[in-house]
N, C-alpha and C positions, 0 to 999 in steps of 0.2 A: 443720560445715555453715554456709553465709553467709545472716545473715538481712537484711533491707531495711535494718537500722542496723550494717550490718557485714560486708566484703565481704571476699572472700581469694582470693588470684590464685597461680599459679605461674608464675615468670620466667625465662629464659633467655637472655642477651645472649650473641651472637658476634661473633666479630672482635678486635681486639687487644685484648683486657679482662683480661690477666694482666700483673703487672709492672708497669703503669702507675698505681696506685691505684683499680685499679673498684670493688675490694670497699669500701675504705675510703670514699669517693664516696657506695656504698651505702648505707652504714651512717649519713653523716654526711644521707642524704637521708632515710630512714627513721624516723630519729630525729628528726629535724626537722618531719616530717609528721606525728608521733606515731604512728608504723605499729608493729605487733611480727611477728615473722618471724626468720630467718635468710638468710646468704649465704654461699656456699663455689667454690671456685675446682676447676672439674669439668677433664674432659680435653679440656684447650681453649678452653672458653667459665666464663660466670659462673652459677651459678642460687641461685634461691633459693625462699622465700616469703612474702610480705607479706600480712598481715589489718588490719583497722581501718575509720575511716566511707569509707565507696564515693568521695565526694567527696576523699579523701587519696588513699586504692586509685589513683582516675584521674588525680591529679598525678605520682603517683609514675610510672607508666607511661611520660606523655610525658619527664618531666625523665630517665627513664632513659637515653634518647636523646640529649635537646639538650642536659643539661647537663654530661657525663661530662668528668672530667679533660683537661688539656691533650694528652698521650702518648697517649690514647684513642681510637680507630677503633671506632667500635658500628657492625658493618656491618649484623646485626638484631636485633629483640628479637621470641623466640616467646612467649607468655601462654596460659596452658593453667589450668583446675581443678586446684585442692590437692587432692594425692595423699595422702586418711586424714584425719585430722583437721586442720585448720586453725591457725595458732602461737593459742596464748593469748592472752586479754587480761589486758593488761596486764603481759603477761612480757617486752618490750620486742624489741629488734632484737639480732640475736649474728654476729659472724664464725664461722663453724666453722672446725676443721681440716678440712683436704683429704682427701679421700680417692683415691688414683689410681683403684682398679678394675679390673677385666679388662678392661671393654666398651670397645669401638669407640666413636671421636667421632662426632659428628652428621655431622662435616665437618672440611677440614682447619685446623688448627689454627696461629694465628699467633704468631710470634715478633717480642716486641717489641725494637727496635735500642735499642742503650745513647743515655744521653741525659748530656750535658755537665752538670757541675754547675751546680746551678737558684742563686739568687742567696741563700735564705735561707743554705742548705750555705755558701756564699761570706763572709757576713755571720759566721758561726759561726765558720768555717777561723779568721777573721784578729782575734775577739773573744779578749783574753788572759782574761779570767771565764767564758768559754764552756770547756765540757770535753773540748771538741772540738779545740782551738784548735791551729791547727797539725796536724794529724791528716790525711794524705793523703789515705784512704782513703774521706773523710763522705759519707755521701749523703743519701739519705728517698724517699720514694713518688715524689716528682716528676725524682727523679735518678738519676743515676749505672748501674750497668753490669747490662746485661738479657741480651742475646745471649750475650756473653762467658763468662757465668758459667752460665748455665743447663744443668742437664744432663739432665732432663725434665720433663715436663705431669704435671700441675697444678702453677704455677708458686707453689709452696714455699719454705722455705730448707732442706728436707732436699734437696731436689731440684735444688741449686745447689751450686757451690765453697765457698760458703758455708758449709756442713755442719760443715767443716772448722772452726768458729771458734764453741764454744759461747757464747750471750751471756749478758755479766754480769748481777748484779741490775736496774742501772740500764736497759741497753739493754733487758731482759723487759718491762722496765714499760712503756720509752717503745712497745716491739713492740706491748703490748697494752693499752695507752690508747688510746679511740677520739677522743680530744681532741688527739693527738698527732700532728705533721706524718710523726710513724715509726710512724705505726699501721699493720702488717704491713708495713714495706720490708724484703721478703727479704734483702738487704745490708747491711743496718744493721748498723754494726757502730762501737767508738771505740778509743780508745788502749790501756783496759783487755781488751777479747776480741776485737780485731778481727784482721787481717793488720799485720806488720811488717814496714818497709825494712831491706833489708842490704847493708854496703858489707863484702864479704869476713867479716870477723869481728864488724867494727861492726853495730848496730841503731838504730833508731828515726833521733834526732835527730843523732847521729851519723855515721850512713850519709850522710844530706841533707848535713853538712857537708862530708863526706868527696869526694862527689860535688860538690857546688859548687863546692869548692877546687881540684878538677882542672881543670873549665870553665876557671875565671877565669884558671890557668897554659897553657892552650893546648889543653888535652886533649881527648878524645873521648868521652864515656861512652854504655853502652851503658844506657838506661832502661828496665824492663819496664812496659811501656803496658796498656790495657785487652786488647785486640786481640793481639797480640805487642811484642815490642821497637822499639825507636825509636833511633836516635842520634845524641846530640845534643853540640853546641858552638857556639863563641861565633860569632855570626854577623858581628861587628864584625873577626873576627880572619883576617886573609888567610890564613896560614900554618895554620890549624887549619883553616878550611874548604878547603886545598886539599890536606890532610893528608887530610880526608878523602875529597874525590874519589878522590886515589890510595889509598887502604886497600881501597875501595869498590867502586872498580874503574867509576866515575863519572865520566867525563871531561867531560861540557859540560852533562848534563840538568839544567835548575835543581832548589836544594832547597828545601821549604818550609820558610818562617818563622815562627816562635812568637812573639809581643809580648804585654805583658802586659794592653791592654786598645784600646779604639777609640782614646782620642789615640794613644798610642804607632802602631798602624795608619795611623794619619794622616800621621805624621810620615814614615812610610816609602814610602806610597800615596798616590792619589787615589780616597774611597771614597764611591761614588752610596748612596744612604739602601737601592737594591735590595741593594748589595752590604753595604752594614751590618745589614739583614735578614737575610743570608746566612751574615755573621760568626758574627752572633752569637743565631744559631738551637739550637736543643736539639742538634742532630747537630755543631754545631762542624767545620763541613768546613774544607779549603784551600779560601781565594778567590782567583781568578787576578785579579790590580788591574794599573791603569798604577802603574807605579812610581815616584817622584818621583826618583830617578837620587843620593841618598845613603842613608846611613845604615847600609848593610851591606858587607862585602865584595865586588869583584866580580867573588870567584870562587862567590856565590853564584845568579849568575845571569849566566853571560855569555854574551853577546852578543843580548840580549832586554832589550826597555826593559818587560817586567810580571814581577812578583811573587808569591807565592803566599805567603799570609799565614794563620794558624788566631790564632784565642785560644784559651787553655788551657782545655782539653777537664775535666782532672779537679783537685783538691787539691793533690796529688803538682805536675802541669803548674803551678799557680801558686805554688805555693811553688818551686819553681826560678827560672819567672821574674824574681819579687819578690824572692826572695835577690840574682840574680848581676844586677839592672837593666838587661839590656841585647835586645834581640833573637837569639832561637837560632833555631839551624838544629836543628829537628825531623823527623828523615827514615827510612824503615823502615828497621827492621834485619835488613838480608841484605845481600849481596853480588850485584852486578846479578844480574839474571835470575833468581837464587833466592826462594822462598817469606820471607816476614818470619817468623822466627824466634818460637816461642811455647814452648816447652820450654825451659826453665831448664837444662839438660844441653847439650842441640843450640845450644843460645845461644851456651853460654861454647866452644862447640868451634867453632861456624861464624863468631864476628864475635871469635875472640881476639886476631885480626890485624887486627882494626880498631877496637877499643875499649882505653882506656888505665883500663878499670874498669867495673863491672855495681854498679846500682844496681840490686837485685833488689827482691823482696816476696814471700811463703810462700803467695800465693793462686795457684792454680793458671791457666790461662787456658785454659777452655775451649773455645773457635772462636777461626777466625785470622778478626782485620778490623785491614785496613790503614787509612790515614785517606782519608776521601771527597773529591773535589776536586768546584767547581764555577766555572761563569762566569756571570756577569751579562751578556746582551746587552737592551740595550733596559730595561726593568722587570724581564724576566723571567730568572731564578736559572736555570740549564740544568748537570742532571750530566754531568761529564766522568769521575766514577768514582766507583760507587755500594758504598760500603763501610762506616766505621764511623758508625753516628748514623742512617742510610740503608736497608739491606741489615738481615737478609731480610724488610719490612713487605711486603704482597703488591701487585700492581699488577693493574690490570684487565682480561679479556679481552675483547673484546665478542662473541665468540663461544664459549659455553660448554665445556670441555673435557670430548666425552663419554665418557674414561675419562682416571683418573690417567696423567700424564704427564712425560719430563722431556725438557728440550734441552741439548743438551751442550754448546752455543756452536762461538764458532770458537778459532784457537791465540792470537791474539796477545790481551793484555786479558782476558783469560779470564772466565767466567761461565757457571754453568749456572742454569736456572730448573724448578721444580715444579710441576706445574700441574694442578689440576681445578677443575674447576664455572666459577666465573666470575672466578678469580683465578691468577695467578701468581707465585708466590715467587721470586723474583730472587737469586741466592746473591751473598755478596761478590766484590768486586775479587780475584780469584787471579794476574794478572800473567799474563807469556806461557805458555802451553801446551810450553815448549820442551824438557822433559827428563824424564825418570824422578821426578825429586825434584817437580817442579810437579805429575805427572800424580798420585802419590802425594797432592798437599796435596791434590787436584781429588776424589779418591775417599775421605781421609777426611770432605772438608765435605758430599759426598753423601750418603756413610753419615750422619753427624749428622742434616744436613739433612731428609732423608727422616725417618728417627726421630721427628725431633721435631714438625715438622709431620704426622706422622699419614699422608703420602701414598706409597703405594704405587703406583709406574709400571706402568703396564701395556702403554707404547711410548713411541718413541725418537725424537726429532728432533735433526736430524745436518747439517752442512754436508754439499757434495758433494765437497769436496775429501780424496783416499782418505790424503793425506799428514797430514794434522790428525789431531795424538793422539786429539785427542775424537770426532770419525770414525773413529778406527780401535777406540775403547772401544766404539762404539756398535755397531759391527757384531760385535765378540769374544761381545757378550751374546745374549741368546735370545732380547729385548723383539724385537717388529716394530715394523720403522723408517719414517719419515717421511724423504726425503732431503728437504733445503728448499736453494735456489739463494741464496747469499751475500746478495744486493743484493735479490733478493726479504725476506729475514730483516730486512735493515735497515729497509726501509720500511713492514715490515708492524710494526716494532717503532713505528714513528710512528703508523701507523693504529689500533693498538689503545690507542696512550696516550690517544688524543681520541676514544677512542669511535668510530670512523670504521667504519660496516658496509658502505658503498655503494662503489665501484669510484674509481679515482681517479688522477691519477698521478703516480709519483713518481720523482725526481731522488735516483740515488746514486752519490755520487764518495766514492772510497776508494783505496786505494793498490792490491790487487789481491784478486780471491776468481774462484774457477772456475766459468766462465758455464755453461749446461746445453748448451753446442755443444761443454765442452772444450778450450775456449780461456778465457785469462784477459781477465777482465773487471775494471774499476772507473772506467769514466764513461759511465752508462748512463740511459737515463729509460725507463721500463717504465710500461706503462698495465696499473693489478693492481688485485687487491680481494685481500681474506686468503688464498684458495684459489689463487692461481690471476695470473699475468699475462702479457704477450708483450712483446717487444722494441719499443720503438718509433726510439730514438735511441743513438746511442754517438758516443764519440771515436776517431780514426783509431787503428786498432791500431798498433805501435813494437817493435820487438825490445827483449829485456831481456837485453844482453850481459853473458854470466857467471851470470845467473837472479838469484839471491840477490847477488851481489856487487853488481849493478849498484842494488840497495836501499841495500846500504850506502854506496855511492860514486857520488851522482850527478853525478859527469860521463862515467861510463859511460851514463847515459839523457841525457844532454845528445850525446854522439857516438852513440848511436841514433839520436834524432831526428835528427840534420845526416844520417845517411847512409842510415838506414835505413825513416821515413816510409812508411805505405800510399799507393800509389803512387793519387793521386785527381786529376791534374791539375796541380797545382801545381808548379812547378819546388822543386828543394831549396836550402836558402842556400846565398850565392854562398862560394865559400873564402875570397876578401878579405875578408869580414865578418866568417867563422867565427878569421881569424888571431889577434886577441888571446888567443881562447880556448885555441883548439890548440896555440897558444907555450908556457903555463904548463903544459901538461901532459908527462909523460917519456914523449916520440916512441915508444920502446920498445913502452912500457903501451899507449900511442894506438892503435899498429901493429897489435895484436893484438887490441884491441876491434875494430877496423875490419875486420879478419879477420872474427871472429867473426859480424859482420855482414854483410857479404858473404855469407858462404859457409850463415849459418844455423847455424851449428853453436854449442851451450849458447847460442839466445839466443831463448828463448819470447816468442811478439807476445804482445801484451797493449792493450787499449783503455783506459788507467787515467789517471783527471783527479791521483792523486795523483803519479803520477811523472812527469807536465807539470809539476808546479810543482818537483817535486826539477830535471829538466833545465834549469828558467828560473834556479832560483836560483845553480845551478853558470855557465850562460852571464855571467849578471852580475856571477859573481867573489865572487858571497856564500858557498858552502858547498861543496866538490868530494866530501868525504867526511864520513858520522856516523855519533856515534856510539849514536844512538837512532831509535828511529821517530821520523818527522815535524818532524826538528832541520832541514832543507832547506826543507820548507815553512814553517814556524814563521820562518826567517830572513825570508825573503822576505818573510812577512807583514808583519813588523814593521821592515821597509825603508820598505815604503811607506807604516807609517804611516795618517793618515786628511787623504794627500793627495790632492787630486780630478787627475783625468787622465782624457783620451780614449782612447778605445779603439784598440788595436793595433789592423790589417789581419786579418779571421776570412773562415772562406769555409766553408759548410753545403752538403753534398752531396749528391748520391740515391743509394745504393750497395746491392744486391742488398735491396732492397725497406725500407732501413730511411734516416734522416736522419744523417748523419755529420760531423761535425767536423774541419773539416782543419784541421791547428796551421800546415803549412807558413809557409803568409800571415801569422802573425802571429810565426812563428821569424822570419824574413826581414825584419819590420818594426821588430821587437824588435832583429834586430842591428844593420841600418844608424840608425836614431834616436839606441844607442849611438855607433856610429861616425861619427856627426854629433855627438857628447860631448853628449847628453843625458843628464842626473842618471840615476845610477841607482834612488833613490828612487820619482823618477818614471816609470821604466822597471815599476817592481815596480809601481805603483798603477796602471799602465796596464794589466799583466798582468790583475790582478784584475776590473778594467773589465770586459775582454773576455769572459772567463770567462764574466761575471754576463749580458754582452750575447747570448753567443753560448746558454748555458743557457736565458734568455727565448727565444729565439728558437727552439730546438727542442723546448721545451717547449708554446709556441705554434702549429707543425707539427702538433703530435699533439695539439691541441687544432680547431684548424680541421679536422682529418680525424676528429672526432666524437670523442675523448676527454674525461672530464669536464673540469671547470674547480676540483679542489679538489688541490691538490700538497702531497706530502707531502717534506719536503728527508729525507735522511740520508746516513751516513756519514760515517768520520774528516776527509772534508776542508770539512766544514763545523764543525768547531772554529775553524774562521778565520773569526775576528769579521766581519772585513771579506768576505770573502764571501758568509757568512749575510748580513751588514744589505742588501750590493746585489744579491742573488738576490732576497732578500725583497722589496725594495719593487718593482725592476722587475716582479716577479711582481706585485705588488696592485698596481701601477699599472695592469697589463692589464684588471682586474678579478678577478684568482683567487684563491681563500681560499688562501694557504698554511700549513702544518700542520709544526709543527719538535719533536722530543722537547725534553720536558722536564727531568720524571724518570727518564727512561730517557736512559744515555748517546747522544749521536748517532754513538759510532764503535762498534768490533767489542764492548765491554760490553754493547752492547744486544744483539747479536745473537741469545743464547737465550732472551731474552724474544722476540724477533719470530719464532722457530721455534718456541715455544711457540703465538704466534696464529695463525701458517699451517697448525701439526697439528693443532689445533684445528677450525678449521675446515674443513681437510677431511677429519678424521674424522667430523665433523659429519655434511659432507653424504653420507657412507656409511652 
């Protein structure tokens, strides 16, 4: 019982307070205050109890909040009366062991993302008197791998891959010193009881050389990462990095590159202090930089003047780099399309035709995370793929989920999200939705998933398209479904990252997702709020000759548009202008696109800003076929550069009660300016103009007929720097707040987070 000279609380912090050092935090806060108590790591959250003078009692409360480790999200802390007797005085402050328990959490439960090794880990690695020295594997409280390894709450090291690796004398002690940077890091582990590298038969320091010495002859090695496999080679060497396009089955997408710290970056890049915030952040993502046009092969990024650069995420990653001096190509290990590799069986069977040796380790890997990409526009760091470092910290709803939930995303990008109460779990990067083997990865990270956060769905949010695996899992099950409308998903993924409750509207250009008429959509501006919105603007629909083919080969949507245009007025281009195009194509091939169109036969219209820019970039001779999503816009983009240019000829229509966009006028102006041998450069940066001109402009439409004034951008075709920067300012020059994802990808990544906020709230309002 608490008297006037002695008070005692019972604590309970939620939110990501496992794995990141809270307990430890605790203990060093406790003891500091002179408090006695305990702290133990519950299912899911941290609790404890503290006694001592009232005036500590209420320091300790607030710093529980403000002052919590770097890795830390306290999203609340409850303070309740000590249950029985109160800790002793003067029996000081204790970690306990855990206890899992049978009970239910409070709430659900967060999982912390691995974190890049922290700098002391760094300073140790590369100390030859340190007994660490050299040791792949180093970590401590403020480091190393969370997600990966973890295999349930309360986050333990029985309760991780770890298990596997009893620790020595030395590592117990450092475990349970509260003086100690490794006071309780589930991971801790050293060269004496930790995991070991193997190269086939070799181990330890052997393996690494074994491995290095392939590198530096040309070779391919296949690396087991936190996450899964990675594979890696010398990024200076043409023949090895085009070794491994072809193994890969890779043919143009660039691969990301490893350097060993910021100079070396430099040397490769041009990098803004946002984008060296971005570097060299806990999560260690890829940064997409201007590339300074040396220092690698260029077959590792052709035909693209940017880069994607990481620094070494763990031990293991910089002891490679530092060994072999030079910049590597670090890139998942799979085989296009396939899942990155995490089973040390499945590894040596799926990538044995593409690795010239496996640099393994005996620690198991328990969830798949790829590595996260991101871009810096302006100040501001934006995900293009939210995965290791990243994935699964929860993101906010602002509309509270009134029962457990999951969204199953769309195919391409893949992501599902978890959700109740006022958050949603974000799963990793899973790649395209495309086959039996993806849908597989898709359903074990659920199972996990689900488990480990504690949440239990109780319905389904589902794109409307009945062809998408994850529409077709959503309906095979018994949850009741939420259908959510593609472009509605993306924007409502914007509104929920700002907090946005009030109605608003939002601009989504994508490549294609199926509108609620049935018809394909993707350049559309929809005046919505979470629940709920209505058509306001679109781009003239276009046959998609061939359906899917005409994705992978745009100059089948470049002979749509010449022949097959929503007819709104506009004449079609003249043939003289269209003739340098149609020369380089086999008349054959030509013949029967134009069939196709004509007669309607396999060539679905479609309204999509993203295969306008596939057709512009084929018209100017930049790209006719890829072999990736968005290799056709991505060209284009980086034609023009950040050269200024007026705007092509646009023409905005009234067409069965909505604003429309006719390309025609700017097909037609776009050829003859050609045909007048205007640069193509400045063909591409006049495209982009337009775009941005013609977007104001019917964003403005539906703003003057009583829409709000706060715009939300999304969608894959705002990856294009230069689109986001001239949408955005034309928009604030109007006066309108515009609102762009951050943390949430802006292309189909985000989408099951933004079907998480739409069922949301309109389960809400039932």
């Amino acid at each position: 019982m608490s008297t006037p000279e002695r008070s005692a609380l019972h604590f309970e912090a939620f939110g990501t307070v496992q794995g990141v050092g809270y307990r430890p935090f605790v203990h060093r806060l406790a003891t500091a205050l002179g408090l006695d108590g305990w702290a133990v790591n519950a299912d899911g959250h941290v609790e404890g109890e503290i006694a001592g003078p009232p005036y500590a009692v209420d320091e300790f409360t607030v710093r529980l909040r403000s002052g919590a480790p770097a890795l830390a999200r306290v999203r609340h802390v409850r303070l309740s009366a000590v249950r029985g007797q109160p800790p002793r005085a003067g029996s000081g402050f204790t970690v306990r062991r855990s206890d899992p328990g049978p009970a239910a959490p409070p709430g659900p439960r967060e999982i912390p993302p691995d974190a890049a090794i922290c700098g002391a880990c760094l300073r140790e690695l590369l100390d030859p008197e340190d007994r660490r020295f050299r040791y792949p594997f180093i970590n401590c409280t403020d480091c190393g791998p969370r997600a990966t390894v973890i295999e349930d709450l309360p986050y333990d090291r029985v309760r991780t891959t770890m298990r596997r690796f009893p620790l020595c004398a030395d590592c117990a002690a450092e475990y349970a010193d509260p003086a100690d940077r490794r006071f309780h890091a589930e991971p801790l582990a050293c060269p004496a009881c930790g995991p070991r590298l193997s190269w086939g038969a070799l181990s330890g320091e052997s393996a690494l050389r074994a491995a290095v010495k392939a590198v530096e002859g040309g070779g391919i090695v296949a690396v087991k990462g936190l996450g899964g496999y990675q594979l890696v080679c010398d990024a200076t060497d043409e023949s090895a990095v085009r070794a491994l396009r072809e193994r890969k089955n890779r043919p143009a997408k660039p691969f990301a590159v490893m350097v060993q710290d910021l100079a070396a970056a430099r040397e490769l890049a041009r990098v803004s202090p946002a984008e060296r915030a971005a570097l060299e952040s806990s999560a260690r993502p890829v940064v997409l930089l201007a590339a300074r046009g040396t220092g690698t092969a260029r077959a590792v990024r052709p035909g693209t003047r940017r880069i994607g650069l990481l620094l070494p995420t763990t031990g293991l990653h910089h002891l490679l780099v530092r060994e072999l001096a030079r910049p590597l190509v670090v890139t998942s290990g799979n085989l296009a399309d396939e899942p990155i590799a995490t089973d040390d069986v499945r590894a040596r069977r799926t990538l044995a035709a593409v690795a010239d040796g496996f640099l393994a380790h005996d620690r198991p890997i328990r969830a798949r995370y790829d590595d996260s990409v991101v871009q810096v526009t302006g100040a501001t760091s934006r995900t293009v793929r939210r995965a290791r470092g990243l994935a699964p910290a929860p993101l906010p709803l602002t509309v509270a989920a009134p029962v457990p939930l999951v969204a199953v995303g769309a195919q391409l990008k893949h992501t599902f999200a978890l959700a109740d109460g006022h958050h949603a779990h974000l799963s990793a990067h899973g790649g395209d939705l495309a086959d039996a083997t993806a849908l597989d990865a898709f359903t074990d990270a659920y199972a996990d998933l689900t488990r480990l956060t504690g949440i239990t769905p109780r319905a389904v949010a589902h794109d409307l398209h009945p062809g998408y695996l994850s529409t077709q899992w959503a309906r095979a099950g018994q949850l009741p479904r939420v259908p959510v409308q593609h472009h509605h998903a993306h924007l409502a993924a914007c509104a929920a990252e700002h907090g946005l409750a009030t109605p608003f509207v939002g601009v989504a250009y994508d490549g294609l997702g199926l509108g609620d008429d049935g018809t394909l959509w993707g350049g559309e501006i929809l005046v919505a709020d979470l629940a709920g919105y209505r058509r306001a603007a679109r781009f003239a629909t276009v046959p998609l000759p061939g359906g899917e083919a005409a994705v992978r080969h745009p100059y089948r949507m470049a002979l749509g548009y010449l022949h097959g245009t929503e007819l709104l007025g506009s004449p079609r281009p003249y043939p003289w202008l269209t003739k340098p195009f149609t020369d380089r194509l086999d008349p054959a091939e030509a013949a029967v696109v134009r069939a196709m169109v004509a007669r309607g036969v396999n060539a679905p219209r479609a309204s999509s800003a993203g295969r306008l820019f596939d057709a512009v970039a084929s018209l100017l001779g930049l790209v006719d076929s890829v072999s990736h999503e968005g290799e056709a816009a991505a060209a284009l983009e980086d034609s023009a550069g950040d050269e200024s240019a007026l705007p092509l000829a646009h023409r905005v229509v009234r067409a069965d009660g909505l604003w429309v966009y006719d390309p025609a006028p700017t097909l037609i102006d776009l050829l003859d300016r050609r045909h007048r041998g205007e640069p193509v450069s400045a063909l591409a940066a006049a495209f982009h103009t337009t775009v941005a001109v013609v977007t104001c402009e019917l964003v403005g439409r539906a703003v003057e007929h009583g829409a709000p004034r706060t715009v939300c951008l999304a969608g894959g075709c705002f990856l294009n720097r230069r689109l986001l920067a001239e949408v955005e300012c034309r928009l604030r020059a109007r006066g309108l707040r515009v609102l762009v994802p951050g943390a949430v990808p802006v292309g189909d990544g985000g989408i099951s987070y933004g079907q998480a906020a739409v069922a949301a709230a309109r389960l809400a309002k039932e």
